[in-house]
Backbone bond lengths (Angstrom), bond angles and torsions (degrees), N, CA, C in turn:
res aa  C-N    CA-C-N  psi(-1)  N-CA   C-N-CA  omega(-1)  CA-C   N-CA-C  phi
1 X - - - 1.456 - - 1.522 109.11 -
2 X 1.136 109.95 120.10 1.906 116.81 177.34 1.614 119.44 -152.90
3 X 1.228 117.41 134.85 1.077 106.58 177.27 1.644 109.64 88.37
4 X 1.629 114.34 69.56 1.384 101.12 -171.04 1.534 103.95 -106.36
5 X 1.078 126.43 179.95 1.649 151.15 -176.92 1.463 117.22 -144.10
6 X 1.601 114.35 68.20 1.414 105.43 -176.42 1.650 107.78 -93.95
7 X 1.660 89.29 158.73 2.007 86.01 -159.59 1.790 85.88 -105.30
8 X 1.075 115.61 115.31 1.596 132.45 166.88 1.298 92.74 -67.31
9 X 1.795 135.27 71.01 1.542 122.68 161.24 2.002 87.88 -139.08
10 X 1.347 94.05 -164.79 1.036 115.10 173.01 1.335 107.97 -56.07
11 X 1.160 119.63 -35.96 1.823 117.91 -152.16 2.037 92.56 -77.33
12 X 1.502 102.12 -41.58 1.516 90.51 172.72 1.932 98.06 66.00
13 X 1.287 105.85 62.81 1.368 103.64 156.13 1.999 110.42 -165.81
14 X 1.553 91.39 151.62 1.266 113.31 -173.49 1.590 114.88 -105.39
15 X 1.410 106.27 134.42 1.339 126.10 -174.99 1.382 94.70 -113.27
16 X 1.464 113.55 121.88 1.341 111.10 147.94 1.679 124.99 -162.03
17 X 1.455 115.92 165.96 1.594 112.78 -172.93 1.562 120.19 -47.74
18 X 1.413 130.94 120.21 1.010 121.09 149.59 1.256 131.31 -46.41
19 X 1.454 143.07 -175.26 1.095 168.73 143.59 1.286 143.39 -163.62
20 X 1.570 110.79 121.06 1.513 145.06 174.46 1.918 113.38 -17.88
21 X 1.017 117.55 14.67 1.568 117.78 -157.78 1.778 122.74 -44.16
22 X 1.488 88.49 -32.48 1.314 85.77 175.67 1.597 133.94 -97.22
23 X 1.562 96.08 -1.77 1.939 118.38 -174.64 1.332 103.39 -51.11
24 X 1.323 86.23 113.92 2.423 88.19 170.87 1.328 109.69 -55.69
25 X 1.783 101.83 144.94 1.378 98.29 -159.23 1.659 92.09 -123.56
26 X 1.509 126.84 167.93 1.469 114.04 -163.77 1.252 95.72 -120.13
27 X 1.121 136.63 -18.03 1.517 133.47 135.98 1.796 129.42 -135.46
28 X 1.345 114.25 -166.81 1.409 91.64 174.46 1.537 121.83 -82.36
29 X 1.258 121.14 -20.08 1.640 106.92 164.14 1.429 127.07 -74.05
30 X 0.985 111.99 -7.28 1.986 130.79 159.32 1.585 106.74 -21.94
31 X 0.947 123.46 70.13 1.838 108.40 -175.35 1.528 116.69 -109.16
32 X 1.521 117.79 44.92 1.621 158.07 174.21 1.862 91.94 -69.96
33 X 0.991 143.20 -41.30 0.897 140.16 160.58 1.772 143.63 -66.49
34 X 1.943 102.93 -3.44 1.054 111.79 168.46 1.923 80.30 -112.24
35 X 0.700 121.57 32.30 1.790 124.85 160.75 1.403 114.10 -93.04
36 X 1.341 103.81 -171.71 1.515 115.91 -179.43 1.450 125.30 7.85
37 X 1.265 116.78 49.72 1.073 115.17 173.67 1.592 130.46 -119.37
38 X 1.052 117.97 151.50 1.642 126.13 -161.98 1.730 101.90 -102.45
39 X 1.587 108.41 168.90 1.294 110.64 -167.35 1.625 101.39 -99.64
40 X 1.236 123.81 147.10 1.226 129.14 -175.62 1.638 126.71 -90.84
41 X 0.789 160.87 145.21 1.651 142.53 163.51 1.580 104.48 -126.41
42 X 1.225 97.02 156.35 1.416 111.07 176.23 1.764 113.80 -141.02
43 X 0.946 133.47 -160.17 1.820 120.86 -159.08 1.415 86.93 -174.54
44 X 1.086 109.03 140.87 1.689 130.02 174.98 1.702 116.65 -149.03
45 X 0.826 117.36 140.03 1.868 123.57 174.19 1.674 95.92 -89.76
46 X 1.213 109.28 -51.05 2.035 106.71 -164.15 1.435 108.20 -72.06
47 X 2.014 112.31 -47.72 1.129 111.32 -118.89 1.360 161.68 119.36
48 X 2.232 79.33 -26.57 1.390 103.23 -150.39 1.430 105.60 -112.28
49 X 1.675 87.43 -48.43 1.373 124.31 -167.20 1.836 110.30 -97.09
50 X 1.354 145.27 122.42 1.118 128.95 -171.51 1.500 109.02 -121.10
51 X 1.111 155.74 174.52 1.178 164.78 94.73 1.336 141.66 -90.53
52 X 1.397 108.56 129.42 1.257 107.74 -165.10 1.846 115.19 -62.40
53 X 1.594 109.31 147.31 1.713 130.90 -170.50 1.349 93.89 -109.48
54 X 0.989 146.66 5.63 1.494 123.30 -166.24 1.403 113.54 70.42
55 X 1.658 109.21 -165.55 1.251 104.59 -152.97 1.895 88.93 -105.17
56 X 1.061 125.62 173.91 1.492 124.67 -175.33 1.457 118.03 -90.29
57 X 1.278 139.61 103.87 1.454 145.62 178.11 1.849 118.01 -37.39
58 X 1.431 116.41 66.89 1.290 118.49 -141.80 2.179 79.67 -114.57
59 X 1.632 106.36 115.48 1.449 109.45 169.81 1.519 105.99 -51.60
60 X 1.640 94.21 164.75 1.588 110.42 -153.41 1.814 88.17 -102.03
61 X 1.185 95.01 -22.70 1.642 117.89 -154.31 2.031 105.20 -48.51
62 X 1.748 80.70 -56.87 1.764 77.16 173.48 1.556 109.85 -124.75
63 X 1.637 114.93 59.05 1.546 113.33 -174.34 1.213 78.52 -134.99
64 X 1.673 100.08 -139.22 1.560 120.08 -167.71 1.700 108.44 -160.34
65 X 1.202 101.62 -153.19 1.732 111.44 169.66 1.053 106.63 -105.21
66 X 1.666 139.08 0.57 1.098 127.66 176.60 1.438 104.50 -151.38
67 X 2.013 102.31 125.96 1.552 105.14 -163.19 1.697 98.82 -134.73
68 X 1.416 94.38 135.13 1.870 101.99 -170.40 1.868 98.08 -136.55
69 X 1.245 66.63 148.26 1.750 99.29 153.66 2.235 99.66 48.05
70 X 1.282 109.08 71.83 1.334 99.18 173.93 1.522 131.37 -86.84
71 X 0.865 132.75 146.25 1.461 145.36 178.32 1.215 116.11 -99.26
72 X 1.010 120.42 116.09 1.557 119.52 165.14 1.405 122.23 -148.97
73 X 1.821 105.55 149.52 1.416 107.52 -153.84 0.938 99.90 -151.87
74 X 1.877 138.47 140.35 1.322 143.07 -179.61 1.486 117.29 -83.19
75 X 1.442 151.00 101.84 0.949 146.61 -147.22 1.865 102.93 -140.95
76 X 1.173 126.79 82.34 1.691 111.29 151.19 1.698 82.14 102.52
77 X 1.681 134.13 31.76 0.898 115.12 172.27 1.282 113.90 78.53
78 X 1.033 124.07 40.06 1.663 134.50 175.53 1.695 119.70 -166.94
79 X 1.179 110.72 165.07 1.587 111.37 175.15 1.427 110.56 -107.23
80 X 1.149 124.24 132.70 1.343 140.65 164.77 1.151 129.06 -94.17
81 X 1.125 133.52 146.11 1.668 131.19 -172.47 1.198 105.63 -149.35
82 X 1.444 116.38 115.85 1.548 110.39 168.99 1.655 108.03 -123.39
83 X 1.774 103.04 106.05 1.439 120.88 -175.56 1.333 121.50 -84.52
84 X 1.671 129.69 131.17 1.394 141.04 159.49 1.989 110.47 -53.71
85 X 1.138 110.80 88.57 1.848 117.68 169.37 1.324 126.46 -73.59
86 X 1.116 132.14 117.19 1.383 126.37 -179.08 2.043 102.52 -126.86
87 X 1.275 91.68 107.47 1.732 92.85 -178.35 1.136 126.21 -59.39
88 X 1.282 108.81 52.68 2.172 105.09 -175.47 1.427 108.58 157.34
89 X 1.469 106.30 -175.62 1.683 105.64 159.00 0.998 93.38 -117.49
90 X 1.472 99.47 153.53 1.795 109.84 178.80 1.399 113.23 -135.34
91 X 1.209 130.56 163.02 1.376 123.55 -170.46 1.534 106.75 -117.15
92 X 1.704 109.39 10.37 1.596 119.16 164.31 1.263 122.79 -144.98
93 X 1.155 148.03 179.11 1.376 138.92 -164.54 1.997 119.40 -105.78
94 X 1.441 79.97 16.36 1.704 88.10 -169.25 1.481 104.67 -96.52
95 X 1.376 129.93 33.95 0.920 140.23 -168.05 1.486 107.17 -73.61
96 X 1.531 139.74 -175.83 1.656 133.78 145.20 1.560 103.12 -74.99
97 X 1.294 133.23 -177.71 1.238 134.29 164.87 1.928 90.19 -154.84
98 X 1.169 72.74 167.92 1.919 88.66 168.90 1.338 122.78 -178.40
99 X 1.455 124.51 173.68 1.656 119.72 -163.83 1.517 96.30 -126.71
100 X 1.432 116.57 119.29 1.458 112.64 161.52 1.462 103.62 -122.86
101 X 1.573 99.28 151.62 1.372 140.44 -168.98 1.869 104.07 -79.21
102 X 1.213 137.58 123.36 1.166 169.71 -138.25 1.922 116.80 -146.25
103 X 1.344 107.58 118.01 1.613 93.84 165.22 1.676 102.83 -141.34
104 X 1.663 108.74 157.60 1.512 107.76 178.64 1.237 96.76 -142.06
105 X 1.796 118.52 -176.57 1.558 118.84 179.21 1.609 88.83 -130.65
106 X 1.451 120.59 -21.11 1.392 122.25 166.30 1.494 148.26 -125.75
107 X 1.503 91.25 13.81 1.340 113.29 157.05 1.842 97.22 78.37
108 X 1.132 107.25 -14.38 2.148 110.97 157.23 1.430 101.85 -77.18
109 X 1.721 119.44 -85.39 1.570 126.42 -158.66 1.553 100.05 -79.38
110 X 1.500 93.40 125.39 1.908 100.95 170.32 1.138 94.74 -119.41
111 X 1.697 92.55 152.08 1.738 93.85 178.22 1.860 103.98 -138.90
112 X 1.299 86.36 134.42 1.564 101.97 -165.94 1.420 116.20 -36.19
113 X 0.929 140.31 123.85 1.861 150.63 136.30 1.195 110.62 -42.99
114 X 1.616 85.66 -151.96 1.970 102.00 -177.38 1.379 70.60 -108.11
115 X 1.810 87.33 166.83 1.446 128.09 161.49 1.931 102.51 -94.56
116 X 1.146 101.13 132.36 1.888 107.58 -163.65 1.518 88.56 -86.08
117 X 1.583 69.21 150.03 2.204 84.35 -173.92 1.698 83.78 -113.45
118 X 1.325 106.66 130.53 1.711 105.51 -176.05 1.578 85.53 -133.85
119 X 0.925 128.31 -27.35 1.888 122.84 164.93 1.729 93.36 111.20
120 X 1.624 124.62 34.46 0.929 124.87 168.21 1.836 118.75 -160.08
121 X 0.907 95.52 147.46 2.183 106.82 -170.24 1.290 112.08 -72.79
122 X 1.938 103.42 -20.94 1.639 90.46 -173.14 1.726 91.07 -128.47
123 X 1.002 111.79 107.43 1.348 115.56 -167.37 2.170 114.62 -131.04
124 X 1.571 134.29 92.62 1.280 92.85 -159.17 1.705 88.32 -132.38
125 X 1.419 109.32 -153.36 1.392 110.13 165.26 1.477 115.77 66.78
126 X 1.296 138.49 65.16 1.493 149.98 -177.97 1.216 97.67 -90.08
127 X 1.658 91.59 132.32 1.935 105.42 168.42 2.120 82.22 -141.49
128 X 1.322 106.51 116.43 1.460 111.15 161.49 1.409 105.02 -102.06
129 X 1.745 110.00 153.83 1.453 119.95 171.51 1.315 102.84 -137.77
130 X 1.205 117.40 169.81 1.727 132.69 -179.04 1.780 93.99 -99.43
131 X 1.492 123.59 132.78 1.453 114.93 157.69 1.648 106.29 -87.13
132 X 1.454 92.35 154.41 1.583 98.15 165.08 1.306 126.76 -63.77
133 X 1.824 129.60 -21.01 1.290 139.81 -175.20 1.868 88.21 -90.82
134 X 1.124 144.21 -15.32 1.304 112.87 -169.87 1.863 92.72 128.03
135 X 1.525 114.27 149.27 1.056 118.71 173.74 1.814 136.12 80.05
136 X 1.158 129.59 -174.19 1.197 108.21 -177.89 1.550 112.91 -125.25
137 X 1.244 152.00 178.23 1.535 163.67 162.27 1.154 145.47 -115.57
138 X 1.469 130.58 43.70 1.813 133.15 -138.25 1.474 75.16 -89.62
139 X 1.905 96.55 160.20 1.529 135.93 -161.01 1.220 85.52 -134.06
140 X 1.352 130.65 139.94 0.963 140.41 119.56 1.824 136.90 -166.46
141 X 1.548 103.22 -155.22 1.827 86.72 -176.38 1.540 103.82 -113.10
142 X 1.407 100.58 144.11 1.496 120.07 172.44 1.789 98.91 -114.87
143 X 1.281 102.84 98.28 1.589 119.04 174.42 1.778 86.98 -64.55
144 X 1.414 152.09 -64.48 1.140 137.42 158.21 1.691 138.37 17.18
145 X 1.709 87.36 -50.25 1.205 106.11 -161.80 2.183 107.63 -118.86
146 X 1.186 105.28 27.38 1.485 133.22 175.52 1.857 108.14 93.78
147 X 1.238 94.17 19.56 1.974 105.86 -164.87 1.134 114.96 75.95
148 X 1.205 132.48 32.44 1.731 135.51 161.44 1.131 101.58 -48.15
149 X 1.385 121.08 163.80 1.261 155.05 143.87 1.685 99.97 -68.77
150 X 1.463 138.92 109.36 0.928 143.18 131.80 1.722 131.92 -71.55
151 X 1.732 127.44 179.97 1.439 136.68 173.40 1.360 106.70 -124.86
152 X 0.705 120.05 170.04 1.369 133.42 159.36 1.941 121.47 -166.62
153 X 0.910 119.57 145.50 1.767 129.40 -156.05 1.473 104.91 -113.66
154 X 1.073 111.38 151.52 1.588 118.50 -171.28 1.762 117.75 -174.14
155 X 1.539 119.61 103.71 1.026 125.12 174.66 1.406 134.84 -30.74
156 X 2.346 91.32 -60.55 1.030 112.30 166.55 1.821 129.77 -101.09
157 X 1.018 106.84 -5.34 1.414 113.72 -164.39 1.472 125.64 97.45
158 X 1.441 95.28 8.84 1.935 101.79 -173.47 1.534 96.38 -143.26
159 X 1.243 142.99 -32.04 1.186 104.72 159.19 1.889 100.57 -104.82
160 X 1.516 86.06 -176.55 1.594 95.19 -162.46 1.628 102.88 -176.31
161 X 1.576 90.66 118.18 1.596 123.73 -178.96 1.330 114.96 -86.01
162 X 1.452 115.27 97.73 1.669 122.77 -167.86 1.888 94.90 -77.46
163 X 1.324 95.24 140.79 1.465 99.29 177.73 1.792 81.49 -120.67
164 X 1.789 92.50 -175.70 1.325 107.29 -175.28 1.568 127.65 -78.24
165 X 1.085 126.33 -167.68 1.429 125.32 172.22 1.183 138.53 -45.21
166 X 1.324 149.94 110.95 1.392 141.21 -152.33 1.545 95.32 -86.75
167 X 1.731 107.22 -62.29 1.321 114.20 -164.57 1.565 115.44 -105.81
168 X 1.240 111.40 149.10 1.639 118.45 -172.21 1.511 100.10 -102.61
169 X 0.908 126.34 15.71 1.916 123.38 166.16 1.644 92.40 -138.49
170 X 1.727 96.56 121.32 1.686 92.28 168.06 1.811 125.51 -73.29
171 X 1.121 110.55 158.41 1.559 147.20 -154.40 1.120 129.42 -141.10
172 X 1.193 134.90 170.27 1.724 127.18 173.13 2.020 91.02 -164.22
173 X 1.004 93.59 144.94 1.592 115.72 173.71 1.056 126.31 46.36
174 X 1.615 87.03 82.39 1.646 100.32 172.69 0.921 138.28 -76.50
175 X 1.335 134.87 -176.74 1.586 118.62 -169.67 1.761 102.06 -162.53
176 X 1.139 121.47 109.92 1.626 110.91 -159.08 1.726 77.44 -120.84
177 X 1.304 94.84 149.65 1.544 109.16 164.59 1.950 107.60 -174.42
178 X 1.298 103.47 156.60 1.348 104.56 -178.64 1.650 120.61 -101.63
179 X 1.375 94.21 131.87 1.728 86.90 -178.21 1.841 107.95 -150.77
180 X 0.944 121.79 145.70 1.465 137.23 -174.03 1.618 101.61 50.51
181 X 1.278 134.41 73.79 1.276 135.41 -152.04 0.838 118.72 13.54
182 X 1.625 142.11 62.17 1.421 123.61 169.53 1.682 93.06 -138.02
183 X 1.277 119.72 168.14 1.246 98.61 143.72 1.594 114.70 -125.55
184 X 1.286 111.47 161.88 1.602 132.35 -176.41 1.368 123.84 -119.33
185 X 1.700 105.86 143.86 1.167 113.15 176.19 1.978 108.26 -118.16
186 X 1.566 101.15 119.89 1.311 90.36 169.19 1.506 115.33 -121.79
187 X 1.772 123.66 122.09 1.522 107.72 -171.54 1.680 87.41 -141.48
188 X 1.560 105.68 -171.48 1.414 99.36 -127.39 1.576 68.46 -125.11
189 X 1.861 98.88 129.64 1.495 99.79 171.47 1.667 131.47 -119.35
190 X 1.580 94.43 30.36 1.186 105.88 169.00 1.476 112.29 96.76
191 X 1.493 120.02 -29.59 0.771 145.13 -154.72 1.674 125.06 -126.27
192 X 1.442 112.04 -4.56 1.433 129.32 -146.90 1.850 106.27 120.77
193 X 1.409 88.73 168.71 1.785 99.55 177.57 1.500 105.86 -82.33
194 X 1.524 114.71 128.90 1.570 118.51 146.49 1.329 119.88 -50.29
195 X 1.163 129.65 145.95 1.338 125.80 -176.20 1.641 96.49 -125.49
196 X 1.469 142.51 133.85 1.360 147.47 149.01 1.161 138.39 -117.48
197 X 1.787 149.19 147.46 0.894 132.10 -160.62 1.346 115.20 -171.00
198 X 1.645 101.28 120.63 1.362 109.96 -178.71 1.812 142.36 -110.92
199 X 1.344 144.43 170.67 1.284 88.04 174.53 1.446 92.72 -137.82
200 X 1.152 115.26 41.23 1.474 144.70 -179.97 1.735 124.69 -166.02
201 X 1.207 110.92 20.32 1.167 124.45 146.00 1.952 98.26 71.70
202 X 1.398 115.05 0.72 1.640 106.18 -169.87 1.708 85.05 -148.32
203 X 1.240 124.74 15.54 1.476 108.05 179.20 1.857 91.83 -136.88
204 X 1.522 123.95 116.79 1.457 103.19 -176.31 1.704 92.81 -136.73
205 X 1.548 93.63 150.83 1.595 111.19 176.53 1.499 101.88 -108.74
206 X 1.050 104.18 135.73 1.976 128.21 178.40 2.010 92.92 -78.99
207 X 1.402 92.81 95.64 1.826 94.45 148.36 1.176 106.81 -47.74
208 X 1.833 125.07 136.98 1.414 128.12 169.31 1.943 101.61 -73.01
209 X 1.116 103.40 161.85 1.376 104.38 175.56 1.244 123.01 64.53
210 X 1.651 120.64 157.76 1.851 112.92 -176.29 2.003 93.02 -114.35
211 X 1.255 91.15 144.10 1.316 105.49 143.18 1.202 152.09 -55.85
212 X 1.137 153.95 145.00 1.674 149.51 -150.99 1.293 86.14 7.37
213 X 0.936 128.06 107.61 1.623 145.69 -172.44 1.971 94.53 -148.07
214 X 1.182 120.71 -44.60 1.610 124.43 177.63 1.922 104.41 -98.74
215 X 0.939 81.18 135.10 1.264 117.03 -171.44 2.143 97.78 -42.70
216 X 1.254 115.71 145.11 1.486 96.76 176.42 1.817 104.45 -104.62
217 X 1.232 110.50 176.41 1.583 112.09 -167.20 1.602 102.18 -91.05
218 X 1.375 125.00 -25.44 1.462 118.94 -172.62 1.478 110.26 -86.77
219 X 1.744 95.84 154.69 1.884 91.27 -156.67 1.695 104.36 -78.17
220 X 1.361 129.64 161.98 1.744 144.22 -120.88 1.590 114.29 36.39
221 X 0.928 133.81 -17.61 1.527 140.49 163.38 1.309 136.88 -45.23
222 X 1.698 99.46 -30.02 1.842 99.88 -177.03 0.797 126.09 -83.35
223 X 1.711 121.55 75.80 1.686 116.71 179.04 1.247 79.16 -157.17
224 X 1.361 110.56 -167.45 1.594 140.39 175.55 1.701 106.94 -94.66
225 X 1.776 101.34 139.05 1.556 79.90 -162.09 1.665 83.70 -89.19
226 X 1.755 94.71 -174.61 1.602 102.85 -174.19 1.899 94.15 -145.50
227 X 0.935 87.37 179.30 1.599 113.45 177.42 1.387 122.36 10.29
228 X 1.727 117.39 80.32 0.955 114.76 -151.16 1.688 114.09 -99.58
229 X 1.282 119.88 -157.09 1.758 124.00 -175.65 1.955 82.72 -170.99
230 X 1.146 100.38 147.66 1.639 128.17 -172.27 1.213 100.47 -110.18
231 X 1.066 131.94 134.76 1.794 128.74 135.99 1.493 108.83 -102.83
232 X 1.187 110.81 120.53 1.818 140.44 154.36 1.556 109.11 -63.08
233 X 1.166 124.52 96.77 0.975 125.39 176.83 1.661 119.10 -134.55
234 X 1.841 110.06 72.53 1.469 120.43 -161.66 1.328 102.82 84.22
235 X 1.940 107.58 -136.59 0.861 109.51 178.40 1.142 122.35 -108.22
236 X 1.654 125.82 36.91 1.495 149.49 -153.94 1.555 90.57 -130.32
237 X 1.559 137.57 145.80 1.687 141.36 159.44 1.392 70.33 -132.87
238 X 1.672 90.32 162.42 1.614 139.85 156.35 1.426 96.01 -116.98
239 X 1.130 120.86 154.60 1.426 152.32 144.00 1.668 118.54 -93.15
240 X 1.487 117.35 112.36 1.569 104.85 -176.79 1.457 83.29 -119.26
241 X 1.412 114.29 136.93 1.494 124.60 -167.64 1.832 89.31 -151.82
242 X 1.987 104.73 155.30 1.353 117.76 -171.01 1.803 95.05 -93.11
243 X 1.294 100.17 173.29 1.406 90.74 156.61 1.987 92.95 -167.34
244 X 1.351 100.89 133.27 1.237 126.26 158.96 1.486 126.33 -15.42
245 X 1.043 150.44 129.63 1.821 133.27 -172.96 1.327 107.27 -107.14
246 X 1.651 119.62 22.85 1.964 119.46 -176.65 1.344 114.05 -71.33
247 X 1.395 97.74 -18.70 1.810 101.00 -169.78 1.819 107.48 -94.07
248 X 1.417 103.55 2.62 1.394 91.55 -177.71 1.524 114.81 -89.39
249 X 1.336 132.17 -157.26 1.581 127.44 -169.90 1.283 98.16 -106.83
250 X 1.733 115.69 -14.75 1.874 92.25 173.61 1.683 104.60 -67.04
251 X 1.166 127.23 -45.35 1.222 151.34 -169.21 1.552 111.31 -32.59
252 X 1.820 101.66 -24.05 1.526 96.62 -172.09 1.187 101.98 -94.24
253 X 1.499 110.87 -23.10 2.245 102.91 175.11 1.187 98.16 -89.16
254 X 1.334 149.90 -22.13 1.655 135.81 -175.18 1.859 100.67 -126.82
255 X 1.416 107.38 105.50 1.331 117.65 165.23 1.565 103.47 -31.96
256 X 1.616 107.48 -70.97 1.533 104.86 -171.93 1.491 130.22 -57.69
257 X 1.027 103.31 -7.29 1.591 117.43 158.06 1.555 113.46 -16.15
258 X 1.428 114.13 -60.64 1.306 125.52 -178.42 1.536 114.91 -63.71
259 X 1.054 121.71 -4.14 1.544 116.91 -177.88 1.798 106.47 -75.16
260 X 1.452 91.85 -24.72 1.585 87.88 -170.73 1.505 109.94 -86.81
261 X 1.314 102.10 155.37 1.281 102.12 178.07 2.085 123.98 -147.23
262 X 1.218 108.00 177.08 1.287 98.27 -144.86 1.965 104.42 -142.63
263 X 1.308 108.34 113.05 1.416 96.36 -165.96 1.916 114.79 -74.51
264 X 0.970 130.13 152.86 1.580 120.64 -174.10 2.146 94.79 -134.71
265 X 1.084 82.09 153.70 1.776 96.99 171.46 1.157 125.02 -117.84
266 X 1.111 148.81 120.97 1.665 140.68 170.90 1.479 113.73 -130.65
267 X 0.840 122.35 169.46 1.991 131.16 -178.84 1.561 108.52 -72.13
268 X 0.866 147.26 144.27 1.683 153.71 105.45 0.827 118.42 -4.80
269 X 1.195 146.79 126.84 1.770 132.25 137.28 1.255 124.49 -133.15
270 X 1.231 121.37 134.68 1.502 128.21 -145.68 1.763 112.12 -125.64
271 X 1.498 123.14 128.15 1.289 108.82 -158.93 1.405 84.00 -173.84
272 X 1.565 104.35 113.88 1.571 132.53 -177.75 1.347 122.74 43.23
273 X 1.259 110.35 46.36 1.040 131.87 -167.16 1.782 120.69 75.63
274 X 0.640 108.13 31.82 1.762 108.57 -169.72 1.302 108.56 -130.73
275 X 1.952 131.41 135.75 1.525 102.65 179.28 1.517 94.30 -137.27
276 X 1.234 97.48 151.43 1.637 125.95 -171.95 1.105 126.20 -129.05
277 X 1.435 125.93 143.43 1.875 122.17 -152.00 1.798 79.57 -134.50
278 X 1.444 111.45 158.35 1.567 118.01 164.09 1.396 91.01 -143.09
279 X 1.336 114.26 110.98 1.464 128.02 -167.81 1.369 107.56 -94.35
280 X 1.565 133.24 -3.07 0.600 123.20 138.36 1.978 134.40 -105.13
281 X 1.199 112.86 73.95 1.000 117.56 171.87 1.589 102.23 -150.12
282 X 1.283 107.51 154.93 1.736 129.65 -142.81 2.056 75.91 -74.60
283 X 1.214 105.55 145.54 1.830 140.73 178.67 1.063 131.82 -96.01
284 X 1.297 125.02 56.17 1.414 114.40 -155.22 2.361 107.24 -103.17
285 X 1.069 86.70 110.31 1.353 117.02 -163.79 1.567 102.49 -69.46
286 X 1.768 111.30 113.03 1.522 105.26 172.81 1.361 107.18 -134.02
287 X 1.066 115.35 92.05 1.604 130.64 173.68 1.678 131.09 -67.11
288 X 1.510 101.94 68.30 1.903 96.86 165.80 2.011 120.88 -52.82
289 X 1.243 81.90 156.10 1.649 99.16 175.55 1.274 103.37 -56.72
290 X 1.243 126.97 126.42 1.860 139.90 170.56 1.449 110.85 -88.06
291 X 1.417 100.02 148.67 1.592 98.27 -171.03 1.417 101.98 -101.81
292 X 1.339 132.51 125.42 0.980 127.25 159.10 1.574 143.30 -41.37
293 X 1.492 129.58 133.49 1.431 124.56 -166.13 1.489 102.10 -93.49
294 X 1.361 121.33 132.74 1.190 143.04 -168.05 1.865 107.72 -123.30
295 X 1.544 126.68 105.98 1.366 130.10 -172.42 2.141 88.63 -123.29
């Protein structure tokens, strides 16, 4: 499980990337197992508690055999989805990739969009936002462009004006959302979370240091988290971030151990501008009603 999209509404359900963990592999650069894979959902009443939905009914028409990292966002009375495409399985990462655009009224039947023209082949990782002046804001990475975090602008949601590089250390899966008037960027640097922050949405300061960057003490926890999704909830966020399974004790009799992976939740906390997670301390999840964004 990586790469989630949980919808802070009533519907209370999570979209996110599968992965192949257990597919025999024919050597170790074999990476056929972050292939062919479908998007997952799961359903919760709290938040707290999840159950698995099956996999998501996503047309073949304008996807592929291999689908990552979804986005989705309620906009004008509808659902939006902006999906990571990879045309095939591949057994290396030099594949094309691309992001197509998705809409539903019930979060089952999607019906195809455009495929986004961002002026690049390897393009993945969508985080869209609503601005407060009008219009829209997608985040994401152009491996193209050394794996930055790029923007791009959009009136309607179908065309879209790529601007330049946000971040000067590459990244993948960002996640922008607004909270205590600011807005933030958190994406995953391999290493721990990037942290960013603006208070006008076109001027941003680089937090020093990454987040869940040290490993946490509770067991699926011991790694660095990665590729995260926020819930805004008032003036309270969660952070729901994946994390790797190498550090656990199956991991030391089965190398591949680490393929699997495991989503974790912890709190936000925000203080003079700076925000900080303690992943290990107990989570107690309180979810108000979200207001929907209307453009």
């Amino acid at each position: 499980m990586e790469g989630p999209s949980i919808l802070h509404s009533a519907d209370r359900c999570m979209f996110y990337t599968n992965r192949r963990a257990d597919l025999p592999m024919e050597d170790e650069k074999d990476v056929r197992w972050v292939h062919g894979t479908a998007i997952g959902t799961a359903r919760s009443r709290d938040g707290v508690h999840w159950r698995y939905g099956g996999t998501a009914t996503i047309p073949q028409s304008c996807t592929g055999a291999t689908l990552w990292a979804p986005d989705i966002e309620r906009f004008n009375g509808q659902w939006h989805m902006w999906l990571t495409v990879v045309p095939g399985v591949f057994r290396d990462w030099n594949a094309p990739r691309f992001i197509v655009h998705l809409t539903s009224r019930d979060l089952k039947s999607w019906t195809c969009g455009d495929k986004l023209d961002l002026g690049s082949d390897r393009v993945i990782d969508a985080s869209v936002v609503a601005l407060p002046k009008g219009g829209y804001r997608l985040f994401f990475n152009d491996e193209r462009m050394g794996k930055a975090i790029r923007t791009a602008d959009s009136a309607d949601l179908v065309h879209w004006t790529v601007k330049d590089r946000l971040t000067t250390t590459p990244g993948e899966g960002p996640k922008a959302f607004r909270w205590k008037g600011r807005w933030w960027l958190v994406s995953d640097a391999w290493k721990g979370l990037l942290v960013m922050r603006s208070d006008d949405g076109d001027h941003w300061t680089t937090q020093p240091g990454h987040i869940l960057a040290t490993p946490g003490q509770a067991p699926t926890d011991r790694a660095k988290g990665q590729h995260p999704d926020v819930i805004v909830s008032g003036d309270r966020a969660y952070i729901v971030y994946f994390v790797h399974q190498g550090g656990e004790d199956e991991a030391k009799a089965n190398p591949d151990w680490n393929r699997r992976s495991v989503l974790q939740i912890a709190e936000l906390k925000e203080k003079d501008g700076v925000i900080t997670v303690d992943r290990d301390s107990p989570t107690h999840v309180r979810l108000t009603p979200p207001k929907e964004t209307r453009r």
